[in-house]
C-alpha atoms as an extended CHARMM CRD file, in Angstrom:
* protein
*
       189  EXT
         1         1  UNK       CA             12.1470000000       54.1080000000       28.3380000000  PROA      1               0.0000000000
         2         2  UNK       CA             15.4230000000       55.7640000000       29.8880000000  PROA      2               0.0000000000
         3         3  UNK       CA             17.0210000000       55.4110000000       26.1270000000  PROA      3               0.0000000000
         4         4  UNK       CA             13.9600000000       57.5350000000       24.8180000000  PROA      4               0.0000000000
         5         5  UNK       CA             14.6770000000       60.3130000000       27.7030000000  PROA      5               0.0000000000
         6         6  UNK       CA             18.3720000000       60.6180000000       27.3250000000  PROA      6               0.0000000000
         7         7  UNK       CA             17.7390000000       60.6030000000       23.3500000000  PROA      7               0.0000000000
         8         8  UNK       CA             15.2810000000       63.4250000000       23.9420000000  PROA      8               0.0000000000
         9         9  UNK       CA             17.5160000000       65.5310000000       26.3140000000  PROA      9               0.0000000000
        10        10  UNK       CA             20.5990000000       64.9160000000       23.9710000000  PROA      10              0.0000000000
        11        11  UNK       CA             18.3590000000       66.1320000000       21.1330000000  PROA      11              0.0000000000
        12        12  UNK       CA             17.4190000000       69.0220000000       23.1970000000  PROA      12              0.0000000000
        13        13  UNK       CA             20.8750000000       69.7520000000       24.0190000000  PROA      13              0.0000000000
        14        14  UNK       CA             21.4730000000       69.9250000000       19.8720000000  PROA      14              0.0000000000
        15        15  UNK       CA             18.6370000000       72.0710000000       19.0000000000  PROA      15              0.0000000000
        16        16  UNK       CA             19.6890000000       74.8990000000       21.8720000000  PROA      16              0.0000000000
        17        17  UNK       CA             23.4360000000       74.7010000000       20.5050000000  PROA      17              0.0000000000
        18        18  UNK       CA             22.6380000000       75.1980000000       16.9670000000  PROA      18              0.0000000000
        19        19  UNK       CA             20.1060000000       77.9240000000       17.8760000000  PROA      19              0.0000000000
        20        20  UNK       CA             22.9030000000       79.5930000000       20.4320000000  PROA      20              0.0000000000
        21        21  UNK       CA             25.1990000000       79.5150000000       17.5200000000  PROA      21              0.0000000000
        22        22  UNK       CA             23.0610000000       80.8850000000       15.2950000000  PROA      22              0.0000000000
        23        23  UNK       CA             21.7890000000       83.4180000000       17.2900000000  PROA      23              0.0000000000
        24        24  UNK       CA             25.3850000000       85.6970000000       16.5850000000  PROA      24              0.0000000000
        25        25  UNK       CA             24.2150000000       86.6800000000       13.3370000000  PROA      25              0.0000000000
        26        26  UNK       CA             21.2410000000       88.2820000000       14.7130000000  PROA      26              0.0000000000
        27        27  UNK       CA             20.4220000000       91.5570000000       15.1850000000  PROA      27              0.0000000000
        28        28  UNK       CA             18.4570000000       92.6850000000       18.2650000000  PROA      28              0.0000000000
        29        29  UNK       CA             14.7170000000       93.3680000000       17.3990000000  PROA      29              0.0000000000
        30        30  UNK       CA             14.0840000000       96.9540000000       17.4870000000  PROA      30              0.0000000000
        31        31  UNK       CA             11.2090000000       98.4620000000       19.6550000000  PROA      31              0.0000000000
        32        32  UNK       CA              8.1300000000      100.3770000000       17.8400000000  PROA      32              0.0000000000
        33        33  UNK       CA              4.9210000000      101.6210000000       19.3160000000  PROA      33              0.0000000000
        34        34  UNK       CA              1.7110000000      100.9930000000       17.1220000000  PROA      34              0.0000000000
        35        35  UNK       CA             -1.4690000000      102.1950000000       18.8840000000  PROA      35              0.0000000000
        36        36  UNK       CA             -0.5920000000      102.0010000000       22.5870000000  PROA      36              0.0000000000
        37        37  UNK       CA              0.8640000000       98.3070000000       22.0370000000  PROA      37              0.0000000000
        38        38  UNK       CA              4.8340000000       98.3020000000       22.5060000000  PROA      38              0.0000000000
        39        39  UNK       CA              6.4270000000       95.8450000000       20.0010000000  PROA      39              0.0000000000
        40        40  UNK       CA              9.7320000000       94.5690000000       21.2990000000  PROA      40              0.0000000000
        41        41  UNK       CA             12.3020000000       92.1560000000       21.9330000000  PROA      41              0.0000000000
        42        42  UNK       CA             11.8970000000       89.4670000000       24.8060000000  PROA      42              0.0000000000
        43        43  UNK       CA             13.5880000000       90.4390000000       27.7720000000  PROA      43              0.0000000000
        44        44  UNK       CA             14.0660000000       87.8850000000       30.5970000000  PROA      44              0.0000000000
        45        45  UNK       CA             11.6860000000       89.8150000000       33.2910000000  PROA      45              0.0000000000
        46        46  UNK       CA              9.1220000000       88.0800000000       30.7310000000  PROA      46              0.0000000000
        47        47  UNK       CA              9.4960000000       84.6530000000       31.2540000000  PROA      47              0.0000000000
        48        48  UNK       CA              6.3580000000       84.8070000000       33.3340000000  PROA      48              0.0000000000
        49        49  UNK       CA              3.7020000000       86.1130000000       30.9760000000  PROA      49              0.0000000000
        50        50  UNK       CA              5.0550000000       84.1290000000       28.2990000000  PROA      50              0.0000000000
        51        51  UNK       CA              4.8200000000       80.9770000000       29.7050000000  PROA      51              0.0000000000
        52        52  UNK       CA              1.4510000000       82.1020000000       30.3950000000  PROA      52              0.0000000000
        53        53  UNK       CA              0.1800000000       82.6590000000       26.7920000000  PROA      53              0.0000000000
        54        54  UNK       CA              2.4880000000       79.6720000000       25.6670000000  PROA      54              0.0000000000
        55        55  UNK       CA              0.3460000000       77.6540000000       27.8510000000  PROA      55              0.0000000000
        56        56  UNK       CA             -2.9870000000       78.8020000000       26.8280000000  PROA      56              0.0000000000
        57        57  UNK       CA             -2.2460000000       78.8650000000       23.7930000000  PROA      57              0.0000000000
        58        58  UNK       CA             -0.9010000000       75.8750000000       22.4990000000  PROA      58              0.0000000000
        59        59  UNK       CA             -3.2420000000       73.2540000000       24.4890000000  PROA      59              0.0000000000
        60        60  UNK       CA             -1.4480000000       73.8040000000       28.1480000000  PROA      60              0.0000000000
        61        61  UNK       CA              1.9980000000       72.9440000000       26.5940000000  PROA      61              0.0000000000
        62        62  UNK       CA              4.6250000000       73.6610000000       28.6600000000  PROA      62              0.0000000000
        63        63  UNK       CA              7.3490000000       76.1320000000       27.8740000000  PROA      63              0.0000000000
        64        64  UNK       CA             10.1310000000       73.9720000000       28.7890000000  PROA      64              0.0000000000
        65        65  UNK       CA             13.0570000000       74.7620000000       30.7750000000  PROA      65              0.0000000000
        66        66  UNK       CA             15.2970000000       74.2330000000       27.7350000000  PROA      66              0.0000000000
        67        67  UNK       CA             12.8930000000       76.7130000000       26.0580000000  PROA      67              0.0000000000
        68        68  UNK       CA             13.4580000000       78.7920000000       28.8810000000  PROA      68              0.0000000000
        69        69  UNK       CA             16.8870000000       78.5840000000       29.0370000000  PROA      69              0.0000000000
        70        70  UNK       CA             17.5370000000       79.0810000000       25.2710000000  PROA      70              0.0000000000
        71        71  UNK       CA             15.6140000000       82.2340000000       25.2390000000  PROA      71              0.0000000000
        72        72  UNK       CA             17.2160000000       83.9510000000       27.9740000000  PROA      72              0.0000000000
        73        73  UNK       CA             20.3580000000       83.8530000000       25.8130000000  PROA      73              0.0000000000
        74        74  UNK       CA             18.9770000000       84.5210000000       22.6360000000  PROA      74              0.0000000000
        75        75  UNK       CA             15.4440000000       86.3780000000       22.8820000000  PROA      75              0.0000000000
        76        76  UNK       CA             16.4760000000       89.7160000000       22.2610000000  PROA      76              0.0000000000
        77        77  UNK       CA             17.0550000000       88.8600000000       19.0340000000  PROA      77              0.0000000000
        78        78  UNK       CA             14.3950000000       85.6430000000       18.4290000000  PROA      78              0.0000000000
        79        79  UNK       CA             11.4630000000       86.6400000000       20.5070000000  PROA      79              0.0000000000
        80        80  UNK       CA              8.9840000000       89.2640000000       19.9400000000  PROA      80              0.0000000000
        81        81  UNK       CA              6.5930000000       90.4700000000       22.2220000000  PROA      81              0.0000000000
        82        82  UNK       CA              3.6910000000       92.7900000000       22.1900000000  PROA      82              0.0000000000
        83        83  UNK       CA              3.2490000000       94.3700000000       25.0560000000  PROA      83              0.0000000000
        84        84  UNK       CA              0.3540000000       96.6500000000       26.3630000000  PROA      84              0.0000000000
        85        85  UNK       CA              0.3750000000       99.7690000000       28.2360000000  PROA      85              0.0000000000
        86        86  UNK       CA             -2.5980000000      101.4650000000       30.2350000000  PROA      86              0.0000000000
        87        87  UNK       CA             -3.0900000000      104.8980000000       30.7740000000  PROA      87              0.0000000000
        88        88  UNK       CA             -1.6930000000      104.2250000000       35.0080000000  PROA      88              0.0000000000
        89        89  UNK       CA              1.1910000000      103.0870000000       33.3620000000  PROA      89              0.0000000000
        90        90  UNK       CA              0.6440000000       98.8860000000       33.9730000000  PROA      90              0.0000000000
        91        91  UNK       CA              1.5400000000       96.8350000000       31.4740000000  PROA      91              0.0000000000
        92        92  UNK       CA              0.6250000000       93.2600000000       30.0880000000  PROA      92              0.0000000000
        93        93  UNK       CA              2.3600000000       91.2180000000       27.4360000000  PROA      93              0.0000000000
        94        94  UNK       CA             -0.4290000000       90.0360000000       24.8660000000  PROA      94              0.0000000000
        95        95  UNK       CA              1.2200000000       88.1710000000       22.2700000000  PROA      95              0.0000000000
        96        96  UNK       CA              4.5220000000       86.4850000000       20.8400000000  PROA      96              0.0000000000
        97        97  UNK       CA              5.8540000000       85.5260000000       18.3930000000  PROA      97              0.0000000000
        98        98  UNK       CA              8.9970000000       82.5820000000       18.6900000000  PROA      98              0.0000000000
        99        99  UNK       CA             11.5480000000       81.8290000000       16.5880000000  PROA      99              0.0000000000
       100       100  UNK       CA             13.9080000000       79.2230000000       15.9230000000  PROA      100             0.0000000000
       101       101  UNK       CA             16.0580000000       77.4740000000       13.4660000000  PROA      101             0.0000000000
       102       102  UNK       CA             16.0600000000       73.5660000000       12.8950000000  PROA      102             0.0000000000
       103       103  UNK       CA             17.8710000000       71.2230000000       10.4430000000  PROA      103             0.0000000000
       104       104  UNK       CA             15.7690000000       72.3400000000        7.1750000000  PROA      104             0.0000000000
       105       105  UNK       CA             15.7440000000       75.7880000000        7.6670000000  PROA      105             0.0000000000
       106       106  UNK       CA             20.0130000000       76.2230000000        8.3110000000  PROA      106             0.0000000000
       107       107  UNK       CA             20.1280000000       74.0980000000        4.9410000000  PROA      107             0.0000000000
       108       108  UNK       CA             17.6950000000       76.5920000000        3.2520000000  PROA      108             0.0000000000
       109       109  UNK       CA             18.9180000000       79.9330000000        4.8190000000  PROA      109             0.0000000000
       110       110  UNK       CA             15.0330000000       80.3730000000        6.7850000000  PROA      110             0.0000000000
       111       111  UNK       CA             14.0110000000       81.1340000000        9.9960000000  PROA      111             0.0000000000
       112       112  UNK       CA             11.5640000000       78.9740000000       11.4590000000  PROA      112             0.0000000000
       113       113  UNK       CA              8.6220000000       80.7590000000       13.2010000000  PROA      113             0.0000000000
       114       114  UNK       CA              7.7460000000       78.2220000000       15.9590000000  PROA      114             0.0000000000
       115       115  UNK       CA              4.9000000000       79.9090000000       17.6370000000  PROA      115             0.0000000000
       116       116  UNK       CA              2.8230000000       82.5300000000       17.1720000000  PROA      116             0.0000000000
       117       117  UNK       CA              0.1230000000       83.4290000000       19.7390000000  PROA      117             0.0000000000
       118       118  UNK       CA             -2.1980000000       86.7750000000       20.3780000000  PROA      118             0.0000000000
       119       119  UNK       CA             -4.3060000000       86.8150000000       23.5750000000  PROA      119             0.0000000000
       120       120  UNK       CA             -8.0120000000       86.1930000000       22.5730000000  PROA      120             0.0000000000
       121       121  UNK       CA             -9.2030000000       89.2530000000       23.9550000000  PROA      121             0.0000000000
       122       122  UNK       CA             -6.6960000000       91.3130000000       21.2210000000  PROA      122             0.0000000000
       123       123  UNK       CA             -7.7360000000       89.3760000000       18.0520000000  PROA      123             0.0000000000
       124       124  UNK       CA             -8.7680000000       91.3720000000       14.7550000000  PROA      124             0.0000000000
       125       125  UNK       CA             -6.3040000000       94.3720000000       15.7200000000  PROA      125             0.0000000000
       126       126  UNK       CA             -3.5740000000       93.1860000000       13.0710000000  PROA      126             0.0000000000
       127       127  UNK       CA             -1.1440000000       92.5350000000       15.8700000000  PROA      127             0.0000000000
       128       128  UNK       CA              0.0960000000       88.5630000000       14.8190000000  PROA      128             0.0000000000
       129       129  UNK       CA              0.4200000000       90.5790000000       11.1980000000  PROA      129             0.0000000000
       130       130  UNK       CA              2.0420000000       93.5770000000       12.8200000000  PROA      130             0.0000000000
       131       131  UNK       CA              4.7460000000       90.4580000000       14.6420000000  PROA      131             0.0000000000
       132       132  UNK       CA              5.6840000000       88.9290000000       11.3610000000  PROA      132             0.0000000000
       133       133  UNK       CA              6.1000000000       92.2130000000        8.9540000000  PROA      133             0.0000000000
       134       134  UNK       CA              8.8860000000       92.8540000000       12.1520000000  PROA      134             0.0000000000
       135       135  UNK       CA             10.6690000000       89.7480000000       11.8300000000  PROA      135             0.0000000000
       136       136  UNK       CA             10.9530000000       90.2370000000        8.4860000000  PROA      136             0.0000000000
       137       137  UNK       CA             12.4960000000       93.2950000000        8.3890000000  PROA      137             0.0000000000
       138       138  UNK       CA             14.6400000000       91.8520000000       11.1950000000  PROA      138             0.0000000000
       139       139  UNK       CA             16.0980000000       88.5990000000        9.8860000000  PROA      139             0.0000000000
       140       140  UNK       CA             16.6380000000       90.3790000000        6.4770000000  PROA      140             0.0000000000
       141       141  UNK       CA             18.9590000000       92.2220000000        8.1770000000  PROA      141             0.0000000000
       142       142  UNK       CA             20.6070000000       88.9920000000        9.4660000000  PROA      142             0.0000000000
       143       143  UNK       CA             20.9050000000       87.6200000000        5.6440000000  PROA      143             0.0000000000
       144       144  UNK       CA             18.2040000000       84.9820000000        5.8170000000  PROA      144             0.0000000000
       145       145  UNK       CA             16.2320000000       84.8750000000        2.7450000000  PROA      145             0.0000000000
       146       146  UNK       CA             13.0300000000       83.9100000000        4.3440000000  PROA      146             0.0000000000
       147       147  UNK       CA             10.7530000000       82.4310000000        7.3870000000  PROA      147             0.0000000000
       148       148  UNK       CA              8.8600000000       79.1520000000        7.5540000000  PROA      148             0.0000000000
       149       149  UNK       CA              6.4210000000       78.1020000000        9.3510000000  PROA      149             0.0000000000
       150       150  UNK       CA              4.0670000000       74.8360000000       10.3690000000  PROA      150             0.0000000000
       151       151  UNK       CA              0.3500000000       76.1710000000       10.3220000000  PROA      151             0.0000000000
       152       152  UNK       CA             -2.7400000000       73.9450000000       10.6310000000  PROA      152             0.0000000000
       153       153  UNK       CA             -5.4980000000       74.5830000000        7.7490000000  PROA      153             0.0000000000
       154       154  UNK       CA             -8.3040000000       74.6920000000       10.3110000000  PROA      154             0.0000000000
       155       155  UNK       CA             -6.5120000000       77.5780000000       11.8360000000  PROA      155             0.0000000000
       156       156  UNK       CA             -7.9610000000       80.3150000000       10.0940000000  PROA      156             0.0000000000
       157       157  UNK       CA             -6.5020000000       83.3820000000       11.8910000000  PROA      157             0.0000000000
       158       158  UNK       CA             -3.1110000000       82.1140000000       11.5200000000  PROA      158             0.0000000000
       159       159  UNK       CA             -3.2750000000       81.3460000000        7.8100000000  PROA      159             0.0000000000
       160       160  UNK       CA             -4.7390000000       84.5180000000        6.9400000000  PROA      160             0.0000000000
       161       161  UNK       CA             -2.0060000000       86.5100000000        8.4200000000  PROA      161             0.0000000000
       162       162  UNK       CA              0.8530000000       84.2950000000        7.1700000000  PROA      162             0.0000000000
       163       163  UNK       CA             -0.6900000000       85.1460000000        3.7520000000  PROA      163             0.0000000000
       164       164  UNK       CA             -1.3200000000       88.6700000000        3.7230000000  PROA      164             0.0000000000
       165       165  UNK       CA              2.5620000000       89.2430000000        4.5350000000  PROA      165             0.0000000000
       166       166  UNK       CA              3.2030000000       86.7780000000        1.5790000000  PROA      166             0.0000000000
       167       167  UNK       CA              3.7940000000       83.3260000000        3.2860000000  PROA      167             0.0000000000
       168       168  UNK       CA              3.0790000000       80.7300000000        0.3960000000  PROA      168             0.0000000000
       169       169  UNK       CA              2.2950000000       76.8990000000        1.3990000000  PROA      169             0.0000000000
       170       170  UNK       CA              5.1100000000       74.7320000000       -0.0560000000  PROA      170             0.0000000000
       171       171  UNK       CA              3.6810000000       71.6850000000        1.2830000000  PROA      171             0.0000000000
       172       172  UNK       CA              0.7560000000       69.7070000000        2.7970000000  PROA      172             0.0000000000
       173       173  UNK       CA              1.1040000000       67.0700000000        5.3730000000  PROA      173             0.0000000000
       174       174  UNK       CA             -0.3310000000       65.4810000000        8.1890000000  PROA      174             0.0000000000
       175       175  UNK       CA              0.8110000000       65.8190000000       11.4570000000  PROA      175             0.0000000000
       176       176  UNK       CA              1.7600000000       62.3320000000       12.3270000000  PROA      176             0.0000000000
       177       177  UNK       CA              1.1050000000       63.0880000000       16.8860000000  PROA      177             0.0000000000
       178       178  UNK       CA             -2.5880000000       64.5700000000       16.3820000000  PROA      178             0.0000000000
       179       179  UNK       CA             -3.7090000000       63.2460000000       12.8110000000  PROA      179             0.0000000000
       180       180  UNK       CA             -4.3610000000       67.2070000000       11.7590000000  PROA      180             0.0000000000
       181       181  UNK       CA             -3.4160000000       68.4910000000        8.4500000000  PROA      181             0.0000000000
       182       182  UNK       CA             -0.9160000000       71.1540000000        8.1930000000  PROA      182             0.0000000000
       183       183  UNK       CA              0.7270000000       73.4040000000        5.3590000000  PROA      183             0.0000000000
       184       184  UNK       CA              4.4930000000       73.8450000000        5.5070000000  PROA      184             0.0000000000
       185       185  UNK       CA              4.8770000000       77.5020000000        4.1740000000  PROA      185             0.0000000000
       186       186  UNK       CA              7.6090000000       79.7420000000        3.4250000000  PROA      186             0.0000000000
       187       187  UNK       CA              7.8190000000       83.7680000000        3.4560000000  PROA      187             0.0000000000
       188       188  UNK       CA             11.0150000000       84.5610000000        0.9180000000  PROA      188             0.0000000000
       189       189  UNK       CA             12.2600000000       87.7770000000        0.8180000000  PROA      189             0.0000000000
């Protein structure tokens, strides 16, 4: 048992290093305005909301510390946000999109896209597609030559957006913690 945590933390430790280091060759995400919904870089004064919509989400999953952490170095130039803007001048951030880069994708010159998420309530306004045709044009820039992604097949929404911007599966599997089936998929630019 206290092997498996300090494995775990140590792995932890690895993935934020590799993504710190990798982070240097990004550019920061540029801002843009698309029908009253600001699309824009992660800035740390939205850790709240974004633990929030990680949570609900993705089945009450925490947004770790090291997640956390990790971001608040690097989110400028990994994290996208949408954020929405009333007519007082309030705001609420309603969707984000995460990025990261593990093992496979430094050996194949990807970005991994390791969450995607639009509040309920803002579905069917184009906003996950609006997220990823950003990151594109943003880690082009950088010299990747594409983004992968992990995306159920009974997730619908998801799949249909990763496609229209061009993501292609490259591989079926089955997720070996819940038993669900799952296309790996890749975006090349």
């Amino acid at each position: 048992m206290m092997l498996a945590k300090i494995k775990s933390k140590l792995s932890g430790f690895v993935f934020a290093a590799r993504n710190l280091s990798a982070a240097r060759r990004l550019v920061k995400i540029t801002s843009e305005e698309v029908d009253g919904l600001l699309f824009r870089g992660y800035s740390s004064s939205d850790v709240e909301a974004i633990t929030k919509i990680y949570q609900q989400l993705n089945e009450g999953a925490a947004f770790s510390w090291m997640l956390r952490s990790l971001y608040s170095h690097i989110g400028r130039r990994c994290l996208l946000v949408v954020e929405q803007r009333d007519a007082v001048g309030t705001s609420k951030i309603v969707g984000m999109n995460m990025y990261y880069l593990n093992q496979r994708d430094i050996k194949e010159n990807t970005i991994h896209e390791g969450f995607i998420g639009v509040l309920p309530e803002m579905g069917g306004r184009g906003i996950a597609t609006k997220m990823r045709q950003m990151a594109i044009n943003n880690f082009k820039l950088a010299g990747f030559s594409g983004i992968s992604s992990r995306i159920s097949l009974n997730n619908t929404a998801s799949l249909m957006s990763a496609k229209k911007i061009g993501f292609q599966p490259v591989e079926e599997y089955q997720e070996p913690s819940t038993g669900e089936k799952r296309y790996y998929m890749i975006c090349k630019f």
